[in-house]
N, C-alpha and C positions, 0 to 999 in steps of 0.2 A: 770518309775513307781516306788516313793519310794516303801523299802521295808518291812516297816512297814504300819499293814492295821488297819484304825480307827475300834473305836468300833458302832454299829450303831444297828439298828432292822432288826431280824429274816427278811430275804428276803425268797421271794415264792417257791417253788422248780419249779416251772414252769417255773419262771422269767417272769409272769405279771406284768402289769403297771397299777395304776389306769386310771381310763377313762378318769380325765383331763388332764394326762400326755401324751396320746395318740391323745387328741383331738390339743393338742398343739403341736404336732410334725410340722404339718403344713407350722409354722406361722417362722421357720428359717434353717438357710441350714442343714445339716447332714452330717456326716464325720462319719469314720471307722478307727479306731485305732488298730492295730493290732501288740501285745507286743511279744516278740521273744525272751525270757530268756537267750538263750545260748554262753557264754564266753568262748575265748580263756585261760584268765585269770582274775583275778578278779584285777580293780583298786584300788589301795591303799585310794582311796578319794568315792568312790562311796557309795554311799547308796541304788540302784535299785535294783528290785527285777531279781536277774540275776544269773548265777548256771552253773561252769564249769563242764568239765566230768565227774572228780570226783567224784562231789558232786552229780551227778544226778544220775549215777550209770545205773540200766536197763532200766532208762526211755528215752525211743526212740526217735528222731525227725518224726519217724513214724508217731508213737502213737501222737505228737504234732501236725501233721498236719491234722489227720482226728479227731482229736477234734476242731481245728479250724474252718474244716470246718463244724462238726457238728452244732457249737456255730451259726455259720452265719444263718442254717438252723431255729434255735431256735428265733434267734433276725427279721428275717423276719415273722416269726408266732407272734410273739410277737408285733409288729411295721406293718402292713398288709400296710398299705398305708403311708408309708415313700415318701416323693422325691427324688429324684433320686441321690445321692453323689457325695456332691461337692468338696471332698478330700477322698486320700487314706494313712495311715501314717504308714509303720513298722519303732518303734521303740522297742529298746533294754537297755540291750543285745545288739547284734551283729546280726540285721538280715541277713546280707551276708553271716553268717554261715547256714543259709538255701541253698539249691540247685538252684538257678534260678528258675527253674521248679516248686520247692515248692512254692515259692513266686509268679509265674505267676498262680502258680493252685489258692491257695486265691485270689487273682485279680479276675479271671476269675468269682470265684463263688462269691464276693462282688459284682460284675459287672452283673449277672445273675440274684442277689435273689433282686438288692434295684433299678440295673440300675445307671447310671451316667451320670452327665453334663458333656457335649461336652466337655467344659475344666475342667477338673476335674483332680485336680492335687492328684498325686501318686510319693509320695517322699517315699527313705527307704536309713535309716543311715548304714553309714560303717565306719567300722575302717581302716586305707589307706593301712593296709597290707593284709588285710582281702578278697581281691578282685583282681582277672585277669580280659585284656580286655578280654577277651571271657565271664566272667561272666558277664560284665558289658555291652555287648553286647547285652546279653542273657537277660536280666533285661531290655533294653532299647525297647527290641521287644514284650516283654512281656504287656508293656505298660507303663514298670515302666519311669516318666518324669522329676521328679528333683530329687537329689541322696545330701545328706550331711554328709560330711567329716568329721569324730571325727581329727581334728588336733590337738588344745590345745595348741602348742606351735613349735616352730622350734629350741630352745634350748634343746641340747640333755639333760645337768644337772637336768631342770626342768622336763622333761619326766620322767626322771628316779626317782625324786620326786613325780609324779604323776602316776609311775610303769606301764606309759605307754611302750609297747613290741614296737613299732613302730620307725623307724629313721626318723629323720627330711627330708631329703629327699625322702623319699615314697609316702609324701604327694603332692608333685611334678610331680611321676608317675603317682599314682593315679588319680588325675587332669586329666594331659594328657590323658591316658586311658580314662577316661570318656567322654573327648571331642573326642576323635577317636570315642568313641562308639555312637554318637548322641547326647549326654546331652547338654540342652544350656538352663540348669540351675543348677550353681550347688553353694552348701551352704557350708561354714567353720564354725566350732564350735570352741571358742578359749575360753580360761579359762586364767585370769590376777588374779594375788597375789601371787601364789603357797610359799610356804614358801623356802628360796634362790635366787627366782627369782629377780634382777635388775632392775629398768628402763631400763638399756639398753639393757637386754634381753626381755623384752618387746618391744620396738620398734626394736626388730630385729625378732622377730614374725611378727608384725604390718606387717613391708617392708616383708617378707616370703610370705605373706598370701596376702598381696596386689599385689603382681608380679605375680601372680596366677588367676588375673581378674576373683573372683566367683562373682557371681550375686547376693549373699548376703550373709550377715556376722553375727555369731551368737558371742558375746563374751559378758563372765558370770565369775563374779567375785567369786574364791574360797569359799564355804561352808565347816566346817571342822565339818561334821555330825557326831553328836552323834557313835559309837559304829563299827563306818570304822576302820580300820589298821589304815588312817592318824591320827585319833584322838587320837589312842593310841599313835603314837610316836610323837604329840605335846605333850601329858598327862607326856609320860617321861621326854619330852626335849631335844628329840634327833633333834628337828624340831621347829622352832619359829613361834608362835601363826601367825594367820593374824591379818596381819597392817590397819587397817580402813583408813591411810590417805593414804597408800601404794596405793590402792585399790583404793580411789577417784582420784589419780593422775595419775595413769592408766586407770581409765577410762575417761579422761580428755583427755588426749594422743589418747585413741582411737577414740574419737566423732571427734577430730582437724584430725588427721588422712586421716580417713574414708571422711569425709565430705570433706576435701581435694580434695579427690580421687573418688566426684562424687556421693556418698552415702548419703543417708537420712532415718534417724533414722525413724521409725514409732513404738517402739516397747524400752521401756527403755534399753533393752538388742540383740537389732536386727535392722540391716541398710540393705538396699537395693538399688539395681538400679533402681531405681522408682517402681511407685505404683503394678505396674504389676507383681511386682517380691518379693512383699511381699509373706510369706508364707499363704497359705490360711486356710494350715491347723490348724496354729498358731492361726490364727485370731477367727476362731469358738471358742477355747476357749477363747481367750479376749474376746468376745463378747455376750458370756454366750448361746452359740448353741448348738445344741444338737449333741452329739455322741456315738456310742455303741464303746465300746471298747472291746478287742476277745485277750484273753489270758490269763496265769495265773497272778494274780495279778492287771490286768487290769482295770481302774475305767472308769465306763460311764456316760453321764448326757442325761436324755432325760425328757424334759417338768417339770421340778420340782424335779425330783426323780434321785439322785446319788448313786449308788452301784459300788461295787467289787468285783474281782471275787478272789477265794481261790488261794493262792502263787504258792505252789510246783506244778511241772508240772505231779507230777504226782495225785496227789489229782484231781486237774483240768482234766486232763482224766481219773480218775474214774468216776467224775458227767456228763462225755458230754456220758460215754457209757451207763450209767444205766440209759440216759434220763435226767436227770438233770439240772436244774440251775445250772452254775459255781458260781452263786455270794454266797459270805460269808455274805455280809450282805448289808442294806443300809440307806440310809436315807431321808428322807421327805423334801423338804424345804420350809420354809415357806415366807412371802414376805418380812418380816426383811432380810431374811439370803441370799435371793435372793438381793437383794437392796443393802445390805452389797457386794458381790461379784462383781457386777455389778461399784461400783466405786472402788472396791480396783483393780479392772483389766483394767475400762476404765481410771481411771486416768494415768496411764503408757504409754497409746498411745499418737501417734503424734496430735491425734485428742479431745483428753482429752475425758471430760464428760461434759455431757450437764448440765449447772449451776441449772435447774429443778428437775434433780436428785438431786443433795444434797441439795435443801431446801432451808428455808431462813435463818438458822443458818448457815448452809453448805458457802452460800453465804457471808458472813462475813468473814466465817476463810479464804474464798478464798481472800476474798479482802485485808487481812491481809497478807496474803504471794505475792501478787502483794508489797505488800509495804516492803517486808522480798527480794525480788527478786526470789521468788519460782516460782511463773505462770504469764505467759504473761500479761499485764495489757490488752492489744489492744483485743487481744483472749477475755478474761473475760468481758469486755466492749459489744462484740459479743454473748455473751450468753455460754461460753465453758472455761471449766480450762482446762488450757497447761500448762504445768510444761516446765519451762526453764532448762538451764543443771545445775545449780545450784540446782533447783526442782528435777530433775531428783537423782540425787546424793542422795538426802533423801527424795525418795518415799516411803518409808516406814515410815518416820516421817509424811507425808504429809497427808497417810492415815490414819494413826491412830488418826490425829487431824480432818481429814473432818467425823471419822464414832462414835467420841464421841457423841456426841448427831445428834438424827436425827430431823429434825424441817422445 
């Protein structure tokens, strides 16, 4: 959850939906997203909305859990006839720094107030130091069924560039731990560019993280956000900008890699062990689904209508005790803005976008980048832009040219 919140219109204090947004709940899956603020320490690169002890002072993980769970009681009143959730997501923050307990008690009441598909996948991130097999036990029984590993790198140098606390080997334990405890799906998160980082510390992440057989691989090329620590000490110079070809040839390395080794991208920034092992939770956002999200700072989308909820945790247990909406505010969407989201997120999958969404201008830039070698011609031919790895590389050029004119 960044942790800067748009500016948008006065939301309800009830946190009503208009009636078309409701009637459309319907018509696609639903998922719970449940944000968990709390930091060991704060990374030098992040931007989320996330808040060590420090900074939190007398605000409880108490007090965070029974406003979470209040929130769920509000978003069932609000949503009366949801289907039943086809994902569970704690991310952070550091949700491991909850108690097991805590984290099984939200399940439980997500699982109580909307119900859940038989497979309905319930992931929550961790940081690999962050976590005992007993916790990871405890979390497996709970219900919790895939688990994702902030690793980032296996280079201690670049860690300590990224002020990650963790040693390269933890992420090894941790692994194991999680398969002792039942997990037989588990996700790596890895970050390519870091500023110092090598090629060949990069392909010695790559081999790290591949000897470790996870079921899917999340790796995301450094952002050096606005107003982090890292961006002050690139602003000094104590730290070398990122390299945009750095970056393309890393991630070049990674798809040869990866695909090597069995995996298949579905996701410009995410490979798997086949289809089944894509994230699901992932995917309702690519595919513009609907989800409440439960926490401070947390953004939801349901039938049209995107809000978020107020940052600090403890703002956010003011408004769940005195009754309250948590959100700060929201926004309406219209079918441009939908339309717009809809390709700038389906063109990134392995499945592209259907050439009817972007029109018959749309269709031309496409055929244009067939001939630039951006998207598959055979694909496009079929009725669907795919973006080839060259494509892929400047998906953000790709979109910017298909949402110029709509037609």
């Amino acid at each position: 959850m960044p942790s800067a919140l748009p500016d948008g219109e006065a939301a309800p204090t009830d946190g009503r939906l208009p009636d078309a947004a409701i009637r459309e709940v319907g018509s696609a899956e639903v998922s719970a997203y449940v944000h968990v603020p709390f930091c060991t320490t704060r990374c030098g690169y992040c931007d989320f909305n996330t808040y060590t002890a420090s900074e939190l002072g007398d605000v409880s993980q108490t007090q965070y859990v029974g406003a979470i769970l209040t929130e769920i009681k509000l978003a069932r009143e609000v949503v009366p006839h949801a289907p039943p959730l086809s994902s569970i997501f704690f991310g952070g923050g550091t949700p491991t720094l909850l108690p097991a307990d805590d984290q099984s008690l939200i399940v439980r009441a997500l699982v109580e107030s909307f119900g859940a598909q038989a497979d309905c996948e319930v992931t929550t991130e961790a940081n690999p130091e962050s976590v005992t097999r007993e916790q990871l036990e405890a979390l497996r029984a709970a219900g919790v069924n895939r688990i994702s590993f902030g690793m980032q790198s296996s280079v201690e140098h670049v860690l300590h560039t990224l002020d990650r606390t963790h040693r390269p080997d933890s992420v090894a334990r941790a692994v194991t731990s999680a398969r002792a405890a039942g997990f037989d799906n588990i996700s790596l998160d890895l970050i390519y560019g870091t500023p110092g980082e090598s090629v060949a510390d990069w392909r010695t992440s790559l081999s790290a993280a591949l000897e470790l057989e996870p079921e899917h691989v999340s790796a995301y090329a450094l952002i050096v956000e606005p107003g982090t620590a890292l961006a002050r000490r690139v602003a000094r110079g104590e730290l070398a900008p990122v390299d945009d070809d750095d970056q393309a040839k890393k991630y070049e390395m990674t798809d040869a890699a990866l695909s090597a080794a069995g995996y298949e991208w579905y996701e410009v920034s995410n490979w798997s062990r086949g289809a089944s092992l894509r994230s699901r939770h992932n995917l309702g956002y690519w595919h513009s689904a609907h989800w409440w999200g439960f926490g401070p700072g947390a953004h939801s989308h349901i039938g049209g209508v995107r809000w978020w909820n107020v940052k600090h945790p403890r703002a956010y247990a003011e408004r769940m005790a005195a009754g309250r909406s948590p959100a700060h505010a929201r926004e309406l969407l219209d079918d441009d803005d939908r339309w717009l989201e809809r390709v700038l997120l389906e063109v990134r999958l392995r499945e592209g976008v259907d050439v009817e969404v972007i029109g018959s201008v749309g269709r031309e830039v496409a055929s244009e980048m067939v001939r630039e070698g951006l998207a598959d011609e055979d694909l496009l031919a079929s009725g669907r832009l795919v973006l080839t790895l060259k494509g892929r590389l400047l998906a953000d050029h790709v979109v910017r040219r298909l949402t110029e004119h709509r037609g």
